[in-house]
C-alpha positions as semicolon CSV with decimal commas, in nm:
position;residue;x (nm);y (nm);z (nm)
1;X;15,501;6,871;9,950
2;X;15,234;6,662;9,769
3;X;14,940;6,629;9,833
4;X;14,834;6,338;10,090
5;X;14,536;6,044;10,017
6;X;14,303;5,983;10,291
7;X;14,513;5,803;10,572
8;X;14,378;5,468;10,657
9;X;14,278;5,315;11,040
10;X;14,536;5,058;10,935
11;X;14,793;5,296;10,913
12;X;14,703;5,534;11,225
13;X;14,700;5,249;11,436
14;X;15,079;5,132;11,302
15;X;15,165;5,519;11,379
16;X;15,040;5,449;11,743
17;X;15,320;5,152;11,782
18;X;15,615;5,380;11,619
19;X;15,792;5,668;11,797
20;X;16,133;5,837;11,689
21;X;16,423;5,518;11,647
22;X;16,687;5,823;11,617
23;X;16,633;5,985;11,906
24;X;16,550;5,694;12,117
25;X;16,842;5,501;12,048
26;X;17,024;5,794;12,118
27;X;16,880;5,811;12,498
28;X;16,879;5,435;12,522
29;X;17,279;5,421;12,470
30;X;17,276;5,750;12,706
31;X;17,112;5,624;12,976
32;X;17,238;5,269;12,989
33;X;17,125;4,965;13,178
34;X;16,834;5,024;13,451
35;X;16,883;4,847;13,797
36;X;16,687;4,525;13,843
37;X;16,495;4,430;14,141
38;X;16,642;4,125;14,289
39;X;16,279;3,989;14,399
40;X;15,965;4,143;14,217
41;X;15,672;3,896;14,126
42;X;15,569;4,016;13,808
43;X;15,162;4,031;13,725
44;X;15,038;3,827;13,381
45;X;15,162;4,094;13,077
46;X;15,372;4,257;13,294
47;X;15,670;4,458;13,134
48;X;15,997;4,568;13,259
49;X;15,848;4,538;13,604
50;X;16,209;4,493;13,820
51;X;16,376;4,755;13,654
52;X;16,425;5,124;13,855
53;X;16,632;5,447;13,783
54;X;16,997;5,441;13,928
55;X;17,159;5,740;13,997
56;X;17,435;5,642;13,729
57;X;17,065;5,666;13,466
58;X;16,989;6,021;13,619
59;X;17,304;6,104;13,595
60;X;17,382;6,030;13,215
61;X;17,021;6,245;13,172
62;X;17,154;6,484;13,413
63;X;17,416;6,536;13,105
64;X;17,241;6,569;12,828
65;X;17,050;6,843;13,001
66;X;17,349;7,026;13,037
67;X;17,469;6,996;12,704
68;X;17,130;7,131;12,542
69;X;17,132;7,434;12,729
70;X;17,380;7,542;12,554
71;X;17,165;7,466;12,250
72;X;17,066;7,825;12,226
73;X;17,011;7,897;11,840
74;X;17,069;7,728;11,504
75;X;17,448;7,819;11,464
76;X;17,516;7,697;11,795
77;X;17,364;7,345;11,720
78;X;17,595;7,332;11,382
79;X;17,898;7,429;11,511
80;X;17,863;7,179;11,838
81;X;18,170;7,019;11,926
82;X;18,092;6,694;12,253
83;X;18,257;6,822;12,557
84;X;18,578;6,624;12,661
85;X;18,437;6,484;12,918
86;X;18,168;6,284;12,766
87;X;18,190;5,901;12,701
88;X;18,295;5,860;12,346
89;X;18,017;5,626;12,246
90;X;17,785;5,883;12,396
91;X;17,987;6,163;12,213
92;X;17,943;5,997;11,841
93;X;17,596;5,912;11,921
94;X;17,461;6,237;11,981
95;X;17,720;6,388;11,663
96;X;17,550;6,176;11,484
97;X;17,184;6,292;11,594
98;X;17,242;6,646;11,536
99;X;17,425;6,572;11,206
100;X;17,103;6,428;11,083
101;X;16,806;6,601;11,277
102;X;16,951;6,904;11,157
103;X;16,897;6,857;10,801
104;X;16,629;7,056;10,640
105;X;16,362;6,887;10,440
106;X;16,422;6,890;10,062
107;X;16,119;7,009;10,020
108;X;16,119;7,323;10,241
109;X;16,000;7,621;10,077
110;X;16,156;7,966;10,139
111;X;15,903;8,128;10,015
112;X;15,628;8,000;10,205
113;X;15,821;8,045;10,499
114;X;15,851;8,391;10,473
115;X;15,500;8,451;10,403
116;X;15,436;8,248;10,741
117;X;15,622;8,461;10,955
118;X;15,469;8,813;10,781
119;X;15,154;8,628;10,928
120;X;15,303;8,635;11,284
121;X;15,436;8,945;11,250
122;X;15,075;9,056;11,114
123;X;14,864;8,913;11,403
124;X;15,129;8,959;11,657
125;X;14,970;8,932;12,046
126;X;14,671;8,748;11,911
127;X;14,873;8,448;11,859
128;X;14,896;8,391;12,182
129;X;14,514;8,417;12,263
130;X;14,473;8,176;11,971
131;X;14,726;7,917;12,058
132;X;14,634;7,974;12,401
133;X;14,254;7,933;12,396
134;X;14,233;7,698;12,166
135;X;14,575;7,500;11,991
136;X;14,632;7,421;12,369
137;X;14,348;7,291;12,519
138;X;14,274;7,110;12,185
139;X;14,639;6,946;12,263
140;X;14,489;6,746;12,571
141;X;14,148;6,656;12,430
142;X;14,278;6,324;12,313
143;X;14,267;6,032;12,610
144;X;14,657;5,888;12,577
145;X;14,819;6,281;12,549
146;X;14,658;6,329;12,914
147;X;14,745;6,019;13,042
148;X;15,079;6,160;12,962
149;X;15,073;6,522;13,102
150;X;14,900;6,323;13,399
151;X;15,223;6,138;13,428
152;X;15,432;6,399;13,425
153;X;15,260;6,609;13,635
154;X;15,375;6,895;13,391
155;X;14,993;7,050;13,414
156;X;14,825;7,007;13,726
157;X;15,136;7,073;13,932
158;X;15,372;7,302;13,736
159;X;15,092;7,488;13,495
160;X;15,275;7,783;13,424
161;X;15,598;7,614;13,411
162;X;15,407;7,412;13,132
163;X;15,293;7,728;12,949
164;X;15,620;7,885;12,945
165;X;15,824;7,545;12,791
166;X;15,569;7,529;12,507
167;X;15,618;7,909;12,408
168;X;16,003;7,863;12,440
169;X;15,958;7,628;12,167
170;X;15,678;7,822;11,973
171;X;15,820;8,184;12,022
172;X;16,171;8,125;11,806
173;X;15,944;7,985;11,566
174;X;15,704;8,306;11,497
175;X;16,036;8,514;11,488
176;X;16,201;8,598;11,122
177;X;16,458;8,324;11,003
178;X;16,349;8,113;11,284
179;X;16,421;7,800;11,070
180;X;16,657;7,914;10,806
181;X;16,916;8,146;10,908
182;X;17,169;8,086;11,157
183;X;17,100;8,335;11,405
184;X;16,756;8,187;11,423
185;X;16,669;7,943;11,719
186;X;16,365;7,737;11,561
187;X;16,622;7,486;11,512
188;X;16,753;7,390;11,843
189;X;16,455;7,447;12,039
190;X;16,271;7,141;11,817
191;X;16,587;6,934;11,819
192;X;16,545;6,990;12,233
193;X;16,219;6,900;12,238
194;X;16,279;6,576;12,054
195;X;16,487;6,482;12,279
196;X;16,250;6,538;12,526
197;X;15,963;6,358;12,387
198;X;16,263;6,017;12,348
199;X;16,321;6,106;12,750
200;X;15,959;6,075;12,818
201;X;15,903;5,784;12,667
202;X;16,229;5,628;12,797
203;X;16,133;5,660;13,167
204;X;15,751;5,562;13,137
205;X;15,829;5,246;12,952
206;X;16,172;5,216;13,112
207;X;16,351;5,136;12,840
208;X;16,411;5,182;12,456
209;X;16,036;5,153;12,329
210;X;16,133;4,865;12,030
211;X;16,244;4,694;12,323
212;X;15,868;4,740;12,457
213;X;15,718;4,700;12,136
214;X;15,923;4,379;12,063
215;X;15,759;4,242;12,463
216;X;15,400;4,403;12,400
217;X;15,318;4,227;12,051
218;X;15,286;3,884;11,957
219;X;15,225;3,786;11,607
220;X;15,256;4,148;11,512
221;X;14,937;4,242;11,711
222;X;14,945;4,395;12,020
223;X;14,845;4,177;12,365
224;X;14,561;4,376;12,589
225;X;14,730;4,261;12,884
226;X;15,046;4,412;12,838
227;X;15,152;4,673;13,088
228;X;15,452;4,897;13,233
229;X;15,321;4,822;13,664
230;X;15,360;5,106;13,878
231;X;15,652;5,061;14,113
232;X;15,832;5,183;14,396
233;X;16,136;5,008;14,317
234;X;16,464;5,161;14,470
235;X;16,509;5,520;14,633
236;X;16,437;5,781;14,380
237;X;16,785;5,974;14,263
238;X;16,533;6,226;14,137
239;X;16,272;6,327;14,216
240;X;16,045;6,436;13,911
241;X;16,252;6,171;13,624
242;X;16,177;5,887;13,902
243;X;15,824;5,959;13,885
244;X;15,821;5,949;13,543
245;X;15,991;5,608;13,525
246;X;15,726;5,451;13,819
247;X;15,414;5,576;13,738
248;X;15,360;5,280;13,497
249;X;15,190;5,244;13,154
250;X;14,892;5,049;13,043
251;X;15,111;4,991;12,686
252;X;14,840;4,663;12,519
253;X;14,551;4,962;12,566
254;X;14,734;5,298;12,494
255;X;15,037;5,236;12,294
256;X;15,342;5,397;12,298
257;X;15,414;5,777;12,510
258;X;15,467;6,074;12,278
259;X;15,343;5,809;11,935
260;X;15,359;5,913;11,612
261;X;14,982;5,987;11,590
262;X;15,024;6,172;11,894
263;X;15,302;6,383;11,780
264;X;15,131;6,456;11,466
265;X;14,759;6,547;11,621
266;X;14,958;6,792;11,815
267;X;15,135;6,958;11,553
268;X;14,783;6,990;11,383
269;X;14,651;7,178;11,715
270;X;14,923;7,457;11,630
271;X;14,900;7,454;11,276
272;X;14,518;7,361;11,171
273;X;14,336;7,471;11,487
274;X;14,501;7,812;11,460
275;X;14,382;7,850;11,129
276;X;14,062;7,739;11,215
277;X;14,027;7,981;11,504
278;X;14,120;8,264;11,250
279;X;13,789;8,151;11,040
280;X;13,586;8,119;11,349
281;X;13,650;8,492;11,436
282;X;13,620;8,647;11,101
283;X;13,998;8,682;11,030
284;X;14,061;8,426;10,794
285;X;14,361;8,431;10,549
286;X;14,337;8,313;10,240
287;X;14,446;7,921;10,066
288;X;14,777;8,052;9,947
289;X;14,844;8,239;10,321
290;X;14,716;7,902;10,510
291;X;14,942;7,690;10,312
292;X;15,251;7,857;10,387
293;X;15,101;7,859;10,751
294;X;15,089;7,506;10,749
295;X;15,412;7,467;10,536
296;X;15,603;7,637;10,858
297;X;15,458;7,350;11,089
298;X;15,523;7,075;10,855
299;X;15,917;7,238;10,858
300;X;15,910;7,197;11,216
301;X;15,696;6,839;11,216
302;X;16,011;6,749;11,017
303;X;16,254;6,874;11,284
304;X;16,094;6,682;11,544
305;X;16,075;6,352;11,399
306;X;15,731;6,327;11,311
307;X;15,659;6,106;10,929
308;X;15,616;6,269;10,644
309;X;15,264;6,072;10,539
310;X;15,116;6,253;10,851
311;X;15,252;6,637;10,761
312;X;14,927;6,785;10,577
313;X;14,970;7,060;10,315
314;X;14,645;7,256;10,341
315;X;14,372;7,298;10,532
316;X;14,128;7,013;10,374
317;X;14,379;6,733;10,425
318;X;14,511;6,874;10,770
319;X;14,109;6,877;10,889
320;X;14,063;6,506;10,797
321;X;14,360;6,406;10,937
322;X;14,297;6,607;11,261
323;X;13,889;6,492;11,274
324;X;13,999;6,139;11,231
325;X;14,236;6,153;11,502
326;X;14,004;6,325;11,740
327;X;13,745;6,004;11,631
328;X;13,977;5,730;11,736
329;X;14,088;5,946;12,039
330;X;13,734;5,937;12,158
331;X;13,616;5,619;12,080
332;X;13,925;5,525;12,281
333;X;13,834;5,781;12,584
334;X;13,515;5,555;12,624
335;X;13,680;5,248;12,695
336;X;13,955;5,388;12,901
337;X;13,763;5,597;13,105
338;X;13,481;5,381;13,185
339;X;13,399;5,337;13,564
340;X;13,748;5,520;13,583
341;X;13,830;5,918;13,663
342;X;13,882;6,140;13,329
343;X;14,191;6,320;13,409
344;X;14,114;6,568;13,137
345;X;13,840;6,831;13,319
346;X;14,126;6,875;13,574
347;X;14,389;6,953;13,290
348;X;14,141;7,200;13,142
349;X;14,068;7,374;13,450
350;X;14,486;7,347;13,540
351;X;14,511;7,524;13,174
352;X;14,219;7,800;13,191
353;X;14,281;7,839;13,542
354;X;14,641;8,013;13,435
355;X;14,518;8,177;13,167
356;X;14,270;8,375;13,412
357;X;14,471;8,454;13,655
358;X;14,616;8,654;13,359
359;X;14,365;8,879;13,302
360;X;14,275;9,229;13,492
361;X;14,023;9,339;13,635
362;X;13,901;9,035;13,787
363;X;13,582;9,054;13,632
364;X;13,720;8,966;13,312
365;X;13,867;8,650;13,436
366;X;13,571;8,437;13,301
367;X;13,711;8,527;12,938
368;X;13,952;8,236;12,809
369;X;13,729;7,989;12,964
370;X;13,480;8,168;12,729
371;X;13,649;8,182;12,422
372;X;13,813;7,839;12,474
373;X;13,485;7,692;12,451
374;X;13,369;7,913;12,145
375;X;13,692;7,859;11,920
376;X;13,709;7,486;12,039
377;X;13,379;7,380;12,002
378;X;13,109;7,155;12,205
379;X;13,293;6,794;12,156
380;X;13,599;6,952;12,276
381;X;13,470;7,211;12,526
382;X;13,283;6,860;12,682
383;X;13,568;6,625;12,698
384;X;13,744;6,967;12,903
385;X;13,450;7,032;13,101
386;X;13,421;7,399;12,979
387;X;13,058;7,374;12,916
388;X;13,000;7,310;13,261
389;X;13,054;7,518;13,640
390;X;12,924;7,892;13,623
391;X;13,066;7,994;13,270
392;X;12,775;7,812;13,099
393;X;12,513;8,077;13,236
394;X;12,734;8,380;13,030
395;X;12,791;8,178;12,712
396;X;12,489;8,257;12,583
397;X;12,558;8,619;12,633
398;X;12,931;8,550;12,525
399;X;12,763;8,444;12,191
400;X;12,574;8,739;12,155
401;X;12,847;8,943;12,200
402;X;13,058;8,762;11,905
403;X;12,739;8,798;11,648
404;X;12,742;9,203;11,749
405;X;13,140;9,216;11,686
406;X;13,133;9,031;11,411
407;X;12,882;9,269;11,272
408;X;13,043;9,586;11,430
409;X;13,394;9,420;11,229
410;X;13,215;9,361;10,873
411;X;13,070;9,750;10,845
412;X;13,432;9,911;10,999
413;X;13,605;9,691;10,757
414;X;13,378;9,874;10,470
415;X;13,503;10,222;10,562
416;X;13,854;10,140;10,705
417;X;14,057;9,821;10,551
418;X;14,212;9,624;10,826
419;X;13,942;9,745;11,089
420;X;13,856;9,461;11,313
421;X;13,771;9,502;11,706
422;X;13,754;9,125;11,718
423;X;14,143;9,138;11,626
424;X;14,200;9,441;11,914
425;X;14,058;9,272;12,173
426;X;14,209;8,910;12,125
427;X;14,541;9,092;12,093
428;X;14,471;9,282;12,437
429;X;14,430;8,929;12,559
430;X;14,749;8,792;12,407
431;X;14,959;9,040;12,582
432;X;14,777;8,947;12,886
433;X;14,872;8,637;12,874
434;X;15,219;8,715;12,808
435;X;15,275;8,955;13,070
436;X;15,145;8,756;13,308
437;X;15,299;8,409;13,197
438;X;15,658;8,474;13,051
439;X;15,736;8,805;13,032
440;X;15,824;9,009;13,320
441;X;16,039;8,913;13,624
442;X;15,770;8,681;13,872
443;X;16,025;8,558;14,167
444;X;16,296;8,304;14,112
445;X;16,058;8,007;14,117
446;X;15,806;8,147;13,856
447;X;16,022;8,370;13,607
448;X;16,116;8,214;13,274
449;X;16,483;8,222;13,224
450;X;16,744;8,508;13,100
451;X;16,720;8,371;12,747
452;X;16,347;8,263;12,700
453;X;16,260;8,648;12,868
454;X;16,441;8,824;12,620
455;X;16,263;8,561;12,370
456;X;15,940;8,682;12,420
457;X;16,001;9,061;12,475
458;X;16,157;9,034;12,136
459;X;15,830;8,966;11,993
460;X;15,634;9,189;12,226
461;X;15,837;9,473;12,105
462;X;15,795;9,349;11,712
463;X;15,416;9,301;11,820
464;X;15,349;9,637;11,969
465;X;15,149;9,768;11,721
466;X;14,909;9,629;11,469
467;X;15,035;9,692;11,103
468;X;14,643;9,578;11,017
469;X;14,469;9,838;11,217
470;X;14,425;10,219;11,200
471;X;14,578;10,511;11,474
472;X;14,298;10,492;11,686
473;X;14,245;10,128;11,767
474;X;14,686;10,168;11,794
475;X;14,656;10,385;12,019
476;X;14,352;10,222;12,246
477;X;14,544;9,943;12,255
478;X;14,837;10,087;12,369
479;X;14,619;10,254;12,655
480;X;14,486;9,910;12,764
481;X;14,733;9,639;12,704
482;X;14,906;9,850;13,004
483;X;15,261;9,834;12,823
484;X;15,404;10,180;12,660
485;X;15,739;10,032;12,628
486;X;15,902;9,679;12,631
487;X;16,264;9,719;12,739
């Protein structure tokens, strides 16, 4: 990839009006023609305000569902065949969406790839502290991403269930070959969520977005006014996609769902804020490791539809981009969210809330909250509210504590290579997390499924010992993670 130039307003603001045309065409000819309201008196900007979801709609999305379950790894999305039963047009559409989605990038690197996943494989359970405590809470900082999840209701009301979708999605990605070789499943766990991202947008703006877009703008700009009501409409044929498809959407003032800018600040949470957190703790890699970090995100930015102009090779660029992003979103947050609640301090709590719950004793359930506000910083920790409630009294001690590891870390490291207690005890956290969130059997309603279980045991078994880190801190960590075996 070449390098990127600075990326204008101009052109950030024409990413907020652009989402995926492949994929939404795809669900647009899926899902078919919404009912209309015979009588509905529609408000001044008003947009698609007498259409609801027919069961015939859930029904069609009922199908695809199906049919991506069975998307379980790369060969399986290759050698897909549509079922019979499918409506032709429906049948070639979504052919042709996997025959091009599929494609790698021609400029995907093998090499870099590789290195990327001897860096997961190197900082095994602490990934999952990392992304945890700080890729995704960063994700919901930005004003228009929580007016989604608020939509949904896939954080407030289904946390964990939240948790578990994103690391279905991450997990096949940290594995070896995850995008390359056929047993892999990077592959057709991005093409999934695609397709999810198209579905979300689909139901909040009821309709293909250019169809929106084409209603919202006038002259090329968009009008203020412009707006998806909330409605009612007809009896709900389901339950969660019907909420989706009432709760409205203020489109002249946020744009589209699930936008290109969105897409690609979120990508930079996984990529750039993980590398970030690395630096923050004392563990960072160096320019040639953090570009084939990167590289391995851009590779699955590709997958999921995001442009190329907004994939960022190295840190610099990706740090611009992302700081830029995270202007706009809060210049935007005071507008929206004047006079008005900000949905976000509940999402935080939702988030951190799950993450504590996690950790044992109970006296150690103050920690994520902690070290989400140290690796995500004040702006962030603010708009989040984890600067605030009882946690801010022990943050001060908190950042004693990380000055004396960091200094315990710097002499080990001088008489044992690799030494870092920093590194032990976010990896003690990591498995945590994992234990507690997607790993072992919770009850019907709470365990992951057959397939995303034996997901992440695979990499709790790859990640049970740190190839960094002497016998000793091996073996302490064996002792404490409270896990001798992963079967």
């Amino acid at each position: 990839m070449q390098c990127r130039t600075a990326l204008s307003h101009e052109f950030l603001d024409r990413m907020q009006w652009q989402a995926d045309p492949l994929t939404d065409d795809l669900i647009a000819d899926l899902v078919g023609d919404w009912g209309e309201l015979a009588d509905c008196a529609e408000a001044p900007g008003a947009i698609h305000a007498d259409r609801f979801l027919t069961a015939a709609n859930a029904g069609m999305l009922k199908v695809l569902s199906e049919i991506t379950t069975t998307w379980r790894g790369n060969a399986e999305v290759c050698a897909w065949r549509p079922p019979a039963a499918l409506p032709a047009p429906v049948a070639r559409r979504l052919d042709t969406y996997l025959q091009a989605a599929s494609q790698p990038p021609a400029w995907l690197d093998r090499v870099k790839l590789a290195r990327a996943e001897r860096i997961f494989a190197e900082h095994g359970a602490m990934t999952m502290a990392l992304l945890s405590c700080a890729s995704l809470p960063e994700t919901y900082v930005l004003p228009d991403l929580a007016a989604v999840l608020r939509v949904t209701g896939q954080l407030e009301k289904h946390t964990e269930y939240r948790i578990r979708a994103t690391g279905t999605t991450l997990f096949p990605l940290m594995m070896p070959g995850g995008l390359c070789a056929a047993e892999g499943g990077a592959v057709a766990q991005l093409l999934k969520t695609r397709l999810t991202h198209a579905t979300i947008r689909h139901l909040i703006l009821r309709g293909n977005p250019a169809s929106a877009v084409a209603l919202a703008t006038t002259g090329g700009s968009p009008r203020r006014n412009a707006a998806i009501p909330a409605s009612t409409g007809a009896p709900a044929p389901d339950a969660h996609l019907a909420e989706l498809a009432s709760a409205g959407w203020a489109l002249g003032e946020d744009a589209l769902p699930c936008n290109q800018e969105e897409m690609a600040y979120t990508l930079l949470t996984f990529g750039h804020v993980y590398l970030r957190s690395l630096r923050k703790l004392g563990l960072g890699l160096s320019a040639e490791d953090e570009e084939a970090f990167l590289h391995l995100w851009n590779v699955a930015g590709h997958y999921l539809g995001i442009e190329h102009a907004l994939l960022m090779p190295d840190m610099e660029q990706a740090a611009a981009l992302y700081a830029a992003i995270q202007v706009r979103g809060r210049r935007h947050q005071m507008r929206k969210y004047q006079g008005r609640e900000d949905p976000r301090p509940a999402l935080g709590a939702a988030l951190m809330g799950a993450f504590e719950r996690a950790m044992q004793p109970a006296i150690l359930r103050v920690m994520p909250t902690l070290t989400a506000r140290y690796l995500c910083g004040p702006a962030s920790s603010s708009d989040l509210a984890f600067d605030r409630g009882g946690t801010r009294f022990l943050y001060p001690l908190f950042l004693g504590a990380m000055a004396m590891l960091r200094g315990v870390d710097r002499a080990g490291a001088a008489l044992q290579s690799g030494f870092s207690l920093t590194r032990f005890l976010c990896r003690l956290m990591g498995y945590r997390f994992m234990l507690r969130l997607v790993a072992f059997d919770q009850g019907p309603a709470r365990s992951p499924p057959p397939l995303v279980r034996q997901q992440f045991l695979t990499a709790m078994s790859a990640w049970s010992r740190d190839p960094r880190a002497g016998a000793i801190l091996n073996a302490l960590e064996q002792r404490f993670r409270g896990v001798t075996a992963v079967e």
